[in-house]
C-alpha positions in Angstrom: 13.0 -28.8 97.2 10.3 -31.1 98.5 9.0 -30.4 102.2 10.0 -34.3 103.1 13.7 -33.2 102.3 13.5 -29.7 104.0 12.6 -31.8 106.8 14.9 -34.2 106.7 17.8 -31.3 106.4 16.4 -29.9 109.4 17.2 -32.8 111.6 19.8 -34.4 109.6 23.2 -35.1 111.8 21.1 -34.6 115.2 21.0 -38.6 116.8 18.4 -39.7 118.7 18.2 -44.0 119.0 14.8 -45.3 119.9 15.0 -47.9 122.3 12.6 -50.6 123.4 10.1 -49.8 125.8 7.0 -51.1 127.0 5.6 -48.7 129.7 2.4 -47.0 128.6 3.5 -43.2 128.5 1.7 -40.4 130.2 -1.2 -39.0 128.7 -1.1 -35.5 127.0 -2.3 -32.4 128.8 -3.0 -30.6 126.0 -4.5 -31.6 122.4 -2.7 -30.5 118.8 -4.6 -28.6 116.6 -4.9 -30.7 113.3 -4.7 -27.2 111.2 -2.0 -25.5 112.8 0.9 -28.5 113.0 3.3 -30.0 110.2 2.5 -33.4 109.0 4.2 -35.5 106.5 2.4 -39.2 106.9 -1.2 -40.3 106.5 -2.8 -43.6 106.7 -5.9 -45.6 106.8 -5.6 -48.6 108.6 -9.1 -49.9 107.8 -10.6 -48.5 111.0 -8.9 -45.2 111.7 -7.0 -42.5 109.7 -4.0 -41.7 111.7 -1.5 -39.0 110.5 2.7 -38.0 111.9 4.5 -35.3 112.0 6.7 -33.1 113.7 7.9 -33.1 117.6 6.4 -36.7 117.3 2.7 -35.7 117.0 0.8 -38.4 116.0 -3.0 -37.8 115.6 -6.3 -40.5 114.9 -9.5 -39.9 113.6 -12.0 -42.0 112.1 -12.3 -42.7 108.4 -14.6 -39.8 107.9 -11.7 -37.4 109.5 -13.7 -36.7 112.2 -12.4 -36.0 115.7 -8.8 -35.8 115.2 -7.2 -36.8 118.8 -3.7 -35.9 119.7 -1.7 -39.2 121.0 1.4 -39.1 122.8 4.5 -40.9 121.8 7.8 -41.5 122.8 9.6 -39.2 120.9 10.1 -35.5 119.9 11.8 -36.3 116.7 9.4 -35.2 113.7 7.8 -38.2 112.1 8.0 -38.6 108.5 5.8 -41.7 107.5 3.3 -44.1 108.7 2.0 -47.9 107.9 -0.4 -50.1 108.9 -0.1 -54.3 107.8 -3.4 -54.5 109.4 -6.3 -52.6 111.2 -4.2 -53.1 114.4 -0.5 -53.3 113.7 1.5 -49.9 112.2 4.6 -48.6 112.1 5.5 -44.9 112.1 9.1 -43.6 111.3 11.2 -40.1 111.3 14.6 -38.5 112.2 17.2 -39.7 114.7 16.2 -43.2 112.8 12.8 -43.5 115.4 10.8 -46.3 114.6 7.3 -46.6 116.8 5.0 -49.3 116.4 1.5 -50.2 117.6 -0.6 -52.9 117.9 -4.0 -51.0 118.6 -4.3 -49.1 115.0 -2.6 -46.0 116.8 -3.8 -45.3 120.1 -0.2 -46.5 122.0 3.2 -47.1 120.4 6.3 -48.5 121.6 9.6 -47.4 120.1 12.0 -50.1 118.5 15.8 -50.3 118.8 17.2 -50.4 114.5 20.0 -50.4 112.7 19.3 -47.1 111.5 22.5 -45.7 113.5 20.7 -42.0 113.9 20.0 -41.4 110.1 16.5 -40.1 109.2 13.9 -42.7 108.6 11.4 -41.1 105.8 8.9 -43.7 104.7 7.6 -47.1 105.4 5.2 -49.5 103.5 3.4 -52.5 104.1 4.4 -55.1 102.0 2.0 -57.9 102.6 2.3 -61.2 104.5 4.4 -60.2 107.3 6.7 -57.9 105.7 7.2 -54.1 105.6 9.9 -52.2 104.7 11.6 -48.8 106.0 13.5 -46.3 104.6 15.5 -42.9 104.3 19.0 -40.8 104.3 22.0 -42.0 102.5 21.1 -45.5 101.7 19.2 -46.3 104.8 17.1 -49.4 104.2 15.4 -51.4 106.6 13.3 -54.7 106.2 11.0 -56.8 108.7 9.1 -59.8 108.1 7.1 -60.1 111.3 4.8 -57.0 110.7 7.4 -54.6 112.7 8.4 -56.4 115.0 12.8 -56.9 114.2 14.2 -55.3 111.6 17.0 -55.9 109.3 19.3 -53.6 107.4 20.5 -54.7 103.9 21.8 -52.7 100.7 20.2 -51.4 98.0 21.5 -52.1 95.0 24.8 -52.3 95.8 26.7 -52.0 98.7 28.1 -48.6 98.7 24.7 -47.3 97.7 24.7 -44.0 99.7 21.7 -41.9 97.7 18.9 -40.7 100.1 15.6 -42.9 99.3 12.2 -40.7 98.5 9.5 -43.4 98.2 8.8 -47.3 97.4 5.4 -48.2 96.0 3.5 -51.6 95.2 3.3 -52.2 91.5 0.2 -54.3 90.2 2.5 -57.6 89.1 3.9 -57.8 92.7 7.0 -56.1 91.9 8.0 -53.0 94.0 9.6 -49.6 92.7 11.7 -47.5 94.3 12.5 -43.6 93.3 15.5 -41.5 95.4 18.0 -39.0 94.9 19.9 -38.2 92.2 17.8 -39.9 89.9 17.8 -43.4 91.7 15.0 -45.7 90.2 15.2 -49.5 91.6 12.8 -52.5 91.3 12.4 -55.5 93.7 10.8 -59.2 92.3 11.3 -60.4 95.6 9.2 -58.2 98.3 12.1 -55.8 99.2 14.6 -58.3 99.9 17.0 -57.3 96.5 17.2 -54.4 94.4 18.0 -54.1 90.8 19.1 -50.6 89.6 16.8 -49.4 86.5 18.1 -46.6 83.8 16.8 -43.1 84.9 15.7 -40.4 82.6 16.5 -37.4 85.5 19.7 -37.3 87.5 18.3 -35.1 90.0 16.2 -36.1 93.6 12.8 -37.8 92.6 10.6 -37.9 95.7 7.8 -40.1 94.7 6.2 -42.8 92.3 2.3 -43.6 91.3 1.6 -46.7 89.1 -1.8 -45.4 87.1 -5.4 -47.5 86.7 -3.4 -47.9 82.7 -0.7 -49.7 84.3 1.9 -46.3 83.1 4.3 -45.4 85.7 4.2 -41.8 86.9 7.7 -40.3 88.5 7.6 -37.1 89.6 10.1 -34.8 92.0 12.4 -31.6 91.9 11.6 -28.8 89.6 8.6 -29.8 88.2 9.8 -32.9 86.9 7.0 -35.3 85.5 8.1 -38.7 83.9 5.8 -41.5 82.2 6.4 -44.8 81.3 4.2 -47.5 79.3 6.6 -49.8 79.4 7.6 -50.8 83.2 10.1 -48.0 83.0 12.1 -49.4 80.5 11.5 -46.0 78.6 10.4 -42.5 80.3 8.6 -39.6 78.5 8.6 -36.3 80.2 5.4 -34.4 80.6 4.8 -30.4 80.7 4.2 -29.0 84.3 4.8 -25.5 83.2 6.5 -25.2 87.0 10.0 -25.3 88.6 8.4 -26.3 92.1 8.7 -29.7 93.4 6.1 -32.4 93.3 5.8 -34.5 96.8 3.2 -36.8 96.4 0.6 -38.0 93.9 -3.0 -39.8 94.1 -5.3 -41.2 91.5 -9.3 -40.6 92.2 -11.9 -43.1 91.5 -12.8 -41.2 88.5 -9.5 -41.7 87.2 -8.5 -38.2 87.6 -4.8 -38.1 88.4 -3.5 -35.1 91.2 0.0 -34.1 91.4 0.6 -32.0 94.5 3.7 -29.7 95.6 5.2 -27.1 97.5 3.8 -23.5 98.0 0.3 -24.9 97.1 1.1 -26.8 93.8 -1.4 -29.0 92.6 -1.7 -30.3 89.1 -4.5 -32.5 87.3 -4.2 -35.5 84.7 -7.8 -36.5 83.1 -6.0 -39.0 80.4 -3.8 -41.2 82.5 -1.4 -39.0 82.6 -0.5 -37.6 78.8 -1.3 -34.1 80.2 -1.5 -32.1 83.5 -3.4 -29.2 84.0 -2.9 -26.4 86.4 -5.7 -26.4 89.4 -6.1 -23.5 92.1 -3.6 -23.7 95.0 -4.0 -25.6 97.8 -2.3 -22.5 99.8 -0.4 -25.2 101.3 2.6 -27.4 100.7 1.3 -30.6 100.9 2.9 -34.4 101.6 0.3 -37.2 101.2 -3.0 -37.5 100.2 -5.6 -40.2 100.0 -9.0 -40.9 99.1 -12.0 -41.7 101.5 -15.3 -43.9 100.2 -16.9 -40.7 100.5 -15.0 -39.1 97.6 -13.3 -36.8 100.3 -9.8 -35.8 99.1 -7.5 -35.4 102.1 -4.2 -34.1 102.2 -1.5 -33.3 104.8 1.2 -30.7 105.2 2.8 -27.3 106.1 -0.8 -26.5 107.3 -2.0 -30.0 109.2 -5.1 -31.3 107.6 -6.4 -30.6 104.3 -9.7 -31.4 103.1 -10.5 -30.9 99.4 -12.7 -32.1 97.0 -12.7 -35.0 94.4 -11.8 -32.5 91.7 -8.8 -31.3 93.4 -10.0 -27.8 94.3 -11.1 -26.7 97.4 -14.2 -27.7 99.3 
């Protein structure tokens, strides 16, 4: 089961609205250690990497990961994802259906009253010209087009849609995909406003989607499952991962290298666009997100805080 969902299960049911308000908070009397907390979200918002997770720790450093500082939010509801739509302006979701938003690339953030109704918020993207979208438990989809600022609810795909949603990524031709539970696989041609409902090759929980420098869709989620498609995902082909643990995230390198990363220190490597994966040396850590930095830096978060490894996917 992926960490995102243990998470989720963990504060499912427990409501907690964020409301508006504008008063800077106090400052903290204490700093998190970036190794020794859980974190599920990871950004770069052009000037800063800034990374959430749980009790609402929310931490910045600058694009070298270098001098992670702790910064206080309004909540103590475990974060699950983060955005920015510009160097200044992110969003940052999590349980209870919190929704913080800054305007000064994560140094303050002011929670925003939804229509998330207390379910878990797990992700959020940046969708370009205003818009961003939010999402989560049982159907919980969320839309803004003024870069956070009001949010609206609307369906996805139909309207007693109730699956919990994993992850929705930009595709090259503008289009967006969407990958949730029980097999749910969704594309939008309209920048989140609509969902169309795409056959599925796996009709259990997929947590996360990668579109690869080929143009193939990669699909990936509970018990090892790996899916490509060449075709828009029109047609799937399942790929060998020789595991039964879950994959939460995915990231291709500038080398082209593809990583495939999991629970209980998972991590898996594609050199031919993803016709076969390879088993790497653990992580030792269950890990949720992962980018790359211009220094070929491969950073990861998780069970464990920060992860730094190395281009090739191993270990520094």
């Amino acid at each position: 089961m992926s960490i995102r969902l243990l998470d989720f299960l963990a504060g499912a049911g427990l409501c907690l609205l964020a409301t508006a308000a504008h008063a800077e908070p106090p400052g903290l009397d204490y700093q998190v250690s970036p190794n020794h907390v859980l974190l599920l979200g990871l950004a770069n918002s052009g000037q800063h990497l800034v990374a959430v997770g749980e009790r609402g720790v929310v931490m910045v450093a600058d694009q070298q990961a270098q001098g992670w500082i702790t910064v206080r939010t309004q909540t103590t509801r475990t974060l699950c994802g983060v955005a920015f739509a510009n160097a200044d302006v992110g969003v940052a979701v999590g349980h209870g259906g919190v929704l913080l938003r800054t305007e000064d690339g994560g140094r303050h953030w002011t929670a925003l009253e939804t229509a998330a109704n207390g379910d878990a918020l797990l992700g959020v993207a940046a969708m370009g010209e205003g818009r961003m979208a939010a999402w989560g438990a049982f159907g919980l989809y969320l839309l803004s087009k003024d870069n956070g600022l009001t949010w609206e609810r609307l369906p996805v795909v139909e309207e007693a849609f109730d699956r919990h949603i994993s992850r929705i990524i930009a595709l090259a031709d503008g289009n967006w995909l969407l990958v949730g539970e029980s097999g749910t696989l969704a594309q939008s041609r309209d920048r989140g406003e609509t969902w169309q409902a795409l056959a599925s090759p796996y009709a259990g929980s997929l947590f996360g989607a990668q579109q690869l420098r080929n143009g193939d869709l990669l699909i990936y989620g509970m018990r090892g499952n790996l899916w490509v498609s060449s075709d828009g995902g029109q047609t799937w082909s399942q790929r060998d991962s020789a595991t039964t643990l879950a994959f939460n995230g995915a990231v291709e390198l500038a080398s082209g290298r593809v990583l495939v990363f999991g629970n209980s220190g998972l991590l898996l490597a594609s050199d031919d666009q993803g016709h076969s994966f390879t088993a790497l040396p653990s992580t030792h850590a269950s890990l949720a997100k992962a980018l790359e930095l211009d220094s070929g830096r491969l950073l990861a978060v998780g069970d464990r805080g920060i992860t730094s490894l190395i281009a090739t996917g191993a270990h520094p």
